[in-house]
C-alpha positions in Angstrom: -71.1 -19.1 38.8 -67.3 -19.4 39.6 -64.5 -17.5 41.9 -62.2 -14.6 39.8 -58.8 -14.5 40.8 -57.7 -10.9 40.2 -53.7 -10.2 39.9 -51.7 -8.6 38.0 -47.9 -9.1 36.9 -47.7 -5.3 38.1 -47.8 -6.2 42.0 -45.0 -8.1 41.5 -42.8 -5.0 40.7 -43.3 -3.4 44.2 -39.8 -3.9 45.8 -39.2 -3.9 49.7 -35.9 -3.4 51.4 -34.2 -6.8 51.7 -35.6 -8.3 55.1 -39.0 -6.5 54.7 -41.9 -8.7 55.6 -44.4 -7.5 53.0 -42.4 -9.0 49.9 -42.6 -9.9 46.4 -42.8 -13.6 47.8 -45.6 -13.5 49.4 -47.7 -13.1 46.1 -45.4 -15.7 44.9 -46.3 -18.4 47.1 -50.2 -17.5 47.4 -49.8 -17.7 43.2 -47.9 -20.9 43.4 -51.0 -22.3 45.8 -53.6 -21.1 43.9 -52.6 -23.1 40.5 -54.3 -24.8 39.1 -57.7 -24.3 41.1 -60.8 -23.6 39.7 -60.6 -19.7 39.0 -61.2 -17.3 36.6 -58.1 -15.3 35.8 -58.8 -11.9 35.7 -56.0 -8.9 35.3 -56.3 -6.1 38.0 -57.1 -3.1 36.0 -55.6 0.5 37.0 -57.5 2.4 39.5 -59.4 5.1 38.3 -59.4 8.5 39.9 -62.8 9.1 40.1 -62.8 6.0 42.8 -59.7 7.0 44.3 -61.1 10.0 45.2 -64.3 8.9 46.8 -62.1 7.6 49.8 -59.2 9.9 49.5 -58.3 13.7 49.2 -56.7 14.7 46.0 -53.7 15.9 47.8 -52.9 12.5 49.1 -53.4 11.0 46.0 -50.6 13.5 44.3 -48.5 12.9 47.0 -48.0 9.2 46.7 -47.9 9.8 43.1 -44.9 12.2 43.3 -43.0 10.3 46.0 -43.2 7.6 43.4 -39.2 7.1 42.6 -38.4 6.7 38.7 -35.4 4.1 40.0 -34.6 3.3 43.2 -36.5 3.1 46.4 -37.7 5.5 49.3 -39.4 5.2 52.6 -42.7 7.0 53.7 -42.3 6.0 56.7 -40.3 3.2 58.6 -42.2 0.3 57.5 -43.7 1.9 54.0 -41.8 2.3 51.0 -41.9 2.7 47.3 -40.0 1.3 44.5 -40.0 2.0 40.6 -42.8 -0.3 40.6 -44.9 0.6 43.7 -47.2 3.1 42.2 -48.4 1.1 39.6 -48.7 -2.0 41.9 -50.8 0.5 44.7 -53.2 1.1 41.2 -53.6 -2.2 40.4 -54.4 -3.3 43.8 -57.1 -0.8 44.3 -58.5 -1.0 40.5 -58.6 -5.0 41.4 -61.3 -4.8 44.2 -63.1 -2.2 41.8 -62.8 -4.7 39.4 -63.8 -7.2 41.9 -67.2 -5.0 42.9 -68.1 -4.8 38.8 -67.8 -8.6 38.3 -69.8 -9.7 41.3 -72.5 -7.1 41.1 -73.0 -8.2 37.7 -73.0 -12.0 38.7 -70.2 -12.5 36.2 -69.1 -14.1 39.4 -70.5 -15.4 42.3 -67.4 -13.9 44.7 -63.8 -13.2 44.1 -60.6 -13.1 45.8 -58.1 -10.3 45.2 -54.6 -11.1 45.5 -52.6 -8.0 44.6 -50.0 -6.3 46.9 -48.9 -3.7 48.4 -52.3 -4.1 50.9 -54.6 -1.4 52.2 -56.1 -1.8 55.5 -53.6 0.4 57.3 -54.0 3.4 54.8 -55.6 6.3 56.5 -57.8 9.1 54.5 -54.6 11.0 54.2 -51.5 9.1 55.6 -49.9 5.9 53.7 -48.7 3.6 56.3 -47.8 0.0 57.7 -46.8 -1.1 54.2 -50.5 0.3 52.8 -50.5 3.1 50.6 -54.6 3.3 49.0 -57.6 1.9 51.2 -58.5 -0.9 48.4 -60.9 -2.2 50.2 -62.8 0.7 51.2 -62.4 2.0 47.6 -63.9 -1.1 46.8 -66.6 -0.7 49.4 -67.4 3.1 48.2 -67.6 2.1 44.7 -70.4 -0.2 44.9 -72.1 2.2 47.4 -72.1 5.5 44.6 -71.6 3.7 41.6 -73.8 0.5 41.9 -76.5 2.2 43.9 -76.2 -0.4 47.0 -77.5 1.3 50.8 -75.0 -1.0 52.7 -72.0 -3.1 52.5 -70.3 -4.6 55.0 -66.3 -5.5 56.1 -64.8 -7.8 57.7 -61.3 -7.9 58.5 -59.9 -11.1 60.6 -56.4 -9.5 59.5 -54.0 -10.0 63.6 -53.5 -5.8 62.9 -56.8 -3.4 63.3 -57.7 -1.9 60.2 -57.2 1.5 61.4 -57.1 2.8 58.0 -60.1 1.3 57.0 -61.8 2.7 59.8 -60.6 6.0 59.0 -62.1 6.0 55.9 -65.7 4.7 56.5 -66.3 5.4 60.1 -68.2 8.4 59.0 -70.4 6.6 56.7 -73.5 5.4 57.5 -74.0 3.1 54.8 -70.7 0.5 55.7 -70.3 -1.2 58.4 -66.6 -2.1 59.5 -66.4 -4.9 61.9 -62.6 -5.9 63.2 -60.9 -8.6 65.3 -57.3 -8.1 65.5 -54.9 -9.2 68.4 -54.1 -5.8 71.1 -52.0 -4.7 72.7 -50.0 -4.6 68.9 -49.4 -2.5 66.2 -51.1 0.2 64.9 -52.4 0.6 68.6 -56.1 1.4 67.5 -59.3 -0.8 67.6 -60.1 -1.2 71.1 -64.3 -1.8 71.7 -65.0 2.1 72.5 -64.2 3.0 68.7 -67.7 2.3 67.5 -67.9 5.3 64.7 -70.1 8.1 63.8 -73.1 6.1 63.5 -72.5 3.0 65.9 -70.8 1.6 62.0 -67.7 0.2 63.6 -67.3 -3.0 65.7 -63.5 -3.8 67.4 -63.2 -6.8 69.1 -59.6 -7.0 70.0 -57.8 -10.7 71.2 -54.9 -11.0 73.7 -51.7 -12.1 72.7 -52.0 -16.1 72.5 -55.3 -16.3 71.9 -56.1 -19.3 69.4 -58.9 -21.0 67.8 -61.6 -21.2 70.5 -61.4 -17.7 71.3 -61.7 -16.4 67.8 -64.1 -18.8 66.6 -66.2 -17.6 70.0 -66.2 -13.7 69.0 -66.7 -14.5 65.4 -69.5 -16.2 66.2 -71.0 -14.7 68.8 -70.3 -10.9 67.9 -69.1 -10.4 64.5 -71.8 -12.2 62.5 -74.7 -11.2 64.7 -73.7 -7.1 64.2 -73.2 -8.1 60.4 -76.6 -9.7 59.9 -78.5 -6.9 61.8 -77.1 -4.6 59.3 -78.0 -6.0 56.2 -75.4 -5.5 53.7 -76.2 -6.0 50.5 -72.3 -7.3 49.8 -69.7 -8.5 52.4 -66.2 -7.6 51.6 -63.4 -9.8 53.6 -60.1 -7.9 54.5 -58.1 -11.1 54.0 -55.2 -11.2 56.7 -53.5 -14.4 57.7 -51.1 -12.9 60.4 -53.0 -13.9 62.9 -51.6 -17.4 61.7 -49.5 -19.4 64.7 -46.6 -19.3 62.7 -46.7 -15.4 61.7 -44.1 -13.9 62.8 -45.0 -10.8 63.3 -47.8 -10.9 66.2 -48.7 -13.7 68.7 -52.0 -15.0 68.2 -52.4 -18.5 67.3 -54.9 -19.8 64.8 -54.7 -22.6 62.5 -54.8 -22.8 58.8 -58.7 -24.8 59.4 -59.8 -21.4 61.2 -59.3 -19.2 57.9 -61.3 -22.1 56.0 -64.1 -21.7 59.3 -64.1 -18.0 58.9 -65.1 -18.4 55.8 -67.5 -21.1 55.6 -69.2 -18.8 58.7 -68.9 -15.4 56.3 -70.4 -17.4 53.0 -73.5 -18.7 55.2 -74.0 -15.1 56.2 -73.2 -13.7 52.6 -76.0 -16.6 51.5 -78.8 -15.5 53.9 -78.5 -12.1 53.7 -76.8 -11.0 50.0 -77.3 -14.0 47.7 -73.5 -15.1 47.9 -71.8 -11.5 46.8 -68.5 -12.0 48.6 -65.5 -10.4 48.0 -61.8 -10.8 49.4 -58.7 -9.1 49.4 -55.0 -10.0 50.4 -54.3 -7.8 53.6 -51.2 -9.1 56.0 -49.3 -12.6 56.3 -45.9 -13.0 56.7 -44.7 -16.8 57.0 -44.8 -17.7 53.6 -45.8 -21.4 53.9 -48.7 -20.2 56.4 -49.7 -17.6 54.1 -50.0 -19.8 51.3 -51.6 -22.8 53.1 -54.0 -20.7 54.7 -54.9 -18.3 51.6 -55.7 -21.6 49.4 -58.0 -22.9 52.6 -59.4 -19.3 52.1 -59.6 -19.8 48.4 -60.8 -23.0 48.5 -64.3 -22.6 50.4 -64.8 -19.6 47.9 -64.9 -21.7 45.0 -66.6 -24.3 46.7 -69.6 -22.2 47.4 -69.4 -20.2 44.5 -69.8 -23.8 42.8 -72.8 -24.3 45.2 -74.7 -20.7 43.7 -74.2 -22.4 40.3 -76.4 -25.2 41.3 -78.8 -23.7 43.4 
């Protein structure tokens, strides 16, 4: 049993107005870290509709399709935008965690890490926004619900922003549990503790500014696991963020690159007890390059270490 690494040239092609935060560099450097490490390579396929449509409206999906520019770029929003090559990088990001879902499920693999860009945590049901245009990983999430036949599946998301999008799009379903930490008061403004969804599915625990490593490491431990093992997922997806870095520069938390490896370690042991190692991650937010990259191989690197372990055992 080994750790896929699912990419594709593709999400290199989405092009963000000089200055932008979410940019082609970001894959470069967490592509540049990951070499040479024990990983199967694995090419994000395109999205299909069929699962595109189990976490968004048609309409949606046509309208990011036909904002998609031929040449040039244009803006969705003030922090979203499209290039030539955003709509096929959007596809290959979502099609990757589908991808992702198939491999594991199968135990082709015993977890994988998807790192393909533009990310999707911010993209609501019908609104692309904060640099997110498809929710991949609740696409991902949905997919092994309806087409694998699972009855739960569970999220995680230690990116510094609250998945609002995510929420959006399984806070109504019973069958996926969304559990957050994210730093507030901060963009998107959502995720504060009263936003438990539609059938107690949703868990926020929001972080002051300058909280570090022994506050997260205290509500990971003694909120977000616990409400993740009394649901009983039968796969844990990770909504990879590593914003919530000390060196981002975008929000003001202040972990270290050993708290992504600790996060992890604490989400395999869960993963192990409850859902025979089916883990699977995807590239949310980071924006210092060398954190990113330091911080995504940490990530990376306890993946493949216990996917190693699953071999043996």
């Amino acid at each position: 049993m080994t750790t896929a690494l699912i990419t594709h040239p593709d999400c290199l092609l989405h092009i963000t107005p000089e200055g932008h935060p979410e940019q082609v560099a970001r894959l470069d450097h967490i592509l540049a870290a990951l070499d040479g490490k024990d990983l199967v390579p694995v090419k994000a396929p395109l999205v299909a509709d069929d699962d595109l449509l189990r976490a968004h409206p048609k309409a949606h999906i046509d309208a990011i399709r036909d904002a998609a520019p031929d040449s040039g770029m244009i803006s969705l929003d003030a922090d979203t935008h499209m290039s030539a090559g955003s709509l096929a990088a959007a596809l290959r990001a979502a099609g990757g965690n589908v991808r992702a879902v198939d491999m594991v499920l199968a135990g082709e693999v015993a977890n994988a890490f998807v790192a393909c860009r533009p990310p999707g945590h911010h993209a609501e049901r019908e609104t692309p926004m904060g640099f997110c245009l498809f929710g991949n990983i609740a696409v991902a999430a949905k997919h092994a619900l309806d087409h694998h036949g699972l009855a739960r599946v569970a999220i995680v998301d230690f990116d510094v922003h609250h998945g609002n999008g995510t929420q959006d799009l399984v806070e109504g379903d019973p069958r996926i549990f969304f559990a957050s930490t994210h730093q507030m008061p901060l963009y998107p403004g959502t995720g504060s503790p009263d936003e438990v969804g539609g059938s107690n599915n949703v868990l926020n625990v929001p972080l002051p500014d300058g909280a570090g490593s022994a506050e997260f490491r205290s509500v990971i431990r003694d909120q977000v696991l616990p409400a993740v093992a009394a649901f009983k997922p039968e796969l844990i997806l990770i909504s990879a963020g590593f914003d919530a870095h000390r060196a981002d520069p975008l929000a003001g938390l202040m972990l270290e690159t050993e708290d992504f490896a600790w996060v992890t370690e604490q989400i395999c042991d869960l993963a192990d007890a409850l859902c025979q190692g089916r883990i699977i991650s995807t590239l949310e937010g980071g924006y210092d390059l060398h954190a990113l990259a330091d911080s995504t191989a940490a990530h990376v690197d306890v993946l493949i270490a216990r996917g190693g372990r699953l071999a043996l055992a």
